[in-house]
C-alpha positions in Angstrom: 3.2 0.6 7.4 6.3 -1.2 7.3 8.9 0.0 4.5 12.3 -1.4 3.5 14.8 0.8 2.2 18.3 0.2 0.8 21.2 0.0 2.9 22.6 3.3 4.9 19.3 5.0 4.3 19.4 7.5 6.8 16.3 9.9 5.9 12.9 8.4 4.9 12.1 9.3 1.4 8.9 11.8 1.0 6.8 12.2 -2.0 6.6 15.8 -3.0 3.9 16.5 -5.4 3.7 20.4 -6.2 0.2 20.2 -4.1 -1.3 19.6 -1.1 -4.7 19.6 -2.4 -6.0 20.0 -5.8 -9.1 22.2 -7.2 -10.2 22.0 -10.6 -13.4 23.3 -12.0 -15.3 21.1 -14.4 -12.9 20.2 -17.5 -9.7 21.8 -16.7 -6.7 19.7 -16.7 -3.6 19.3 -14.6 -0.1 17.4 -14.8 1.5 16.4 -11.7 5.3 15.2 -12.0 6.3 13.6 -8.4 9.4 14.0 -7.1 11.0 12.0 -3.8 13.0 13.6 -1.7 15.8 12.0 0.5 16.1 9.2 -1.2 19.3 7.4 -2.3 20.8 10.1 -1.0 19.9 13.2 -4.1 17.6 16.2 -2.9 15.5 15.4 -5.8 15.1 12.3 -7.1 12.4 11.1 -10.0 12.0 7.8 -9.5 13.1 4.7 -12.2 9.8 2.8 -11.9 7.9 5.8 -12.0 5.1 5.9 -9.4 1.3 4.3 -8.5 -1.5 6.8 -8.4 -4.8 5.9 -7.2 -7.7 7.9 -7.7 -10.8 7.2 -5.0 -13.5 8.1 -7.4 -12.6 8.1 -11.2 -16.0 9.6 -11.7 -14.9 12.7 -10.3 -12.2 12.9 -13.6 -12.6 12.2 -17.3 -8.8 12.1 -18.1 -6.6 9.8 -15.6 -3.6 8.1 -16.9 0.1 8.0 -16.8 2.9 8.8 -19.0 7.0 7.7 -19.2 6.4 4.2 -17.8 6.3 1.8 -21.2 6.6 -1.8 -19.5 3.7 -4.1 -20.7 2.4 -3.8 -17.1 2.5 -0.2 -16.6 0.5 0.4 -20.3 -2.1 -2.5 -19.3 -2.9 -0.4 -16.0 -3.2 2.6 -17.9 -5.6 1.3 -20.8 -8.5 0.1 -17.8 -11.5 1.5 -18.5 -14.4 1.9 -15.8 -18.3 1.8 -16.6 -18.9 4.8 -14.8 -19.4 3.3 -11.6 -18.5 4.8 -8.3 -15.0 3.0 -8.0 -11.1 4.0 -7.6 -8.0 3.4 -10.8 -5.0 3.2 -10.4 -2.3 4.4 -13.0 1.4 4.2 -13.2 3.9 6.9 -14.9 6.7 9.0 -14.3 3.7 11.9 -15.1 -0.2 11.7 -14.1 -2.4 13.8 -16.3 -6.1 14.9 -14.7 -8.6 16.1 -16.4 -12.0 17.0 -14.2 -15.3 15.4 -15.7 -17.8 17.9 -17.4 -20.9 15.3 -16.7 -23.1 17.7 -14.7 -25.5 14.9 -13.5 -22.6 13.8 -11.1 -23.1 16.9 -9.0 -26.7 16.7 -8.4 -27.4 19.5 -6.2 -23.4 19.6 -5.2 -21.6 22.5 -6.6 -18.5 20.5 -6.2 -17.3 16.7 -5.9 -14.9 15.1 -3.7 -12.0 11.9 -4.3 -8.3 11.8 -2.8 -5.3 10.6 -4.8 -3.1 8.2 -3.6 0.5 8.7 -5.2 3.2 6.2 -4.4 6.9 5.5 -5.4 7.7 2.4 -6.8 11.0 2.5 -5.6 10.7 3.9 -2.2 7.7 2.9 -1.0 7.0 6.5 -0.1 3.3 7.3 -0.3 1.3 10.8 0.3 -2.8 11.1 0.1 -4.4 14.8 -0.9 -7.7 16.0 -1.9 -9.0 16.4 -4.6 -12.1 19.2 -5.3 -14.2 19.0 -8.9 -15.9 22.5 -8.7 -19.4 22.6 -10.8 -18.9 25.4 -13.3 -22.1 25.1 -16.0 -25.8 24.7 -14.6 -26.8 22.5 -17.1 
């Protein structure tokens, strides 16, 4: 991957999302606020043009949107809706709220479901990938 960064960089920025992986049984929700690190030369930095977040499978998650981005584009993004097929959304916000699917037929004989999310800055460039775990919590 090829990045440009702005003048006298001399660290590469790095995404820091609070996880490395994320587990959430059927239902619960999560809010992760990303954070790049090394960049423009703060210890922290949120970034201005928020950041991208792509999940693989937005089966796996009934709630998946972002928040504190208000540009035309970035609410567009945000208000796609799927059809329940097995396909990946992206999202944009300075915030990206999760909320794990209670449909039960999605497990089949699974006690859990599988996706990653793909965050990236919009400013940096600076990207990170984790897992993400639905675990199966009602037998229904």
């Amino acid at each position: 991957m090829l990045t440009t960064l702005p003048r006298g960089t001399s660290k590469m920025p790095v995404l820091d999302l609070g996880y490395a992986a994320i587990t959430l049984k059927q239902g619960a929700s999560l809010a992760i606020t990303p954070q790049t690190l090394n960049y423009l030369g703060g210890n922290t930095t949120y970034e201005s043009s928020g950041y991208t977040a792509t999940i693989s499978d937005v089966r796996t998650l009934s709630t998946f949107n972002g928040v504190g981005i208000n540009t035309p584009d970035a609410t567009a993004l945000n208000a796609t809706v799927t059809i329940g097929t097995n396909v990946s959304k992206t999202v944009v916000g300075t915030t990206i709220n999760l909320t794990a699917t209670t449909v039960n037929t999605l497990f089949g004989s699974n006690n859990f479901l599988q996706a990653t999310l793909t965050v990236v800055g919009r400013d940096s460039g600076a990207r990170l990938t984790i897992p993400v775990t639905i675990t199966k919590t009602s037998a229904n």
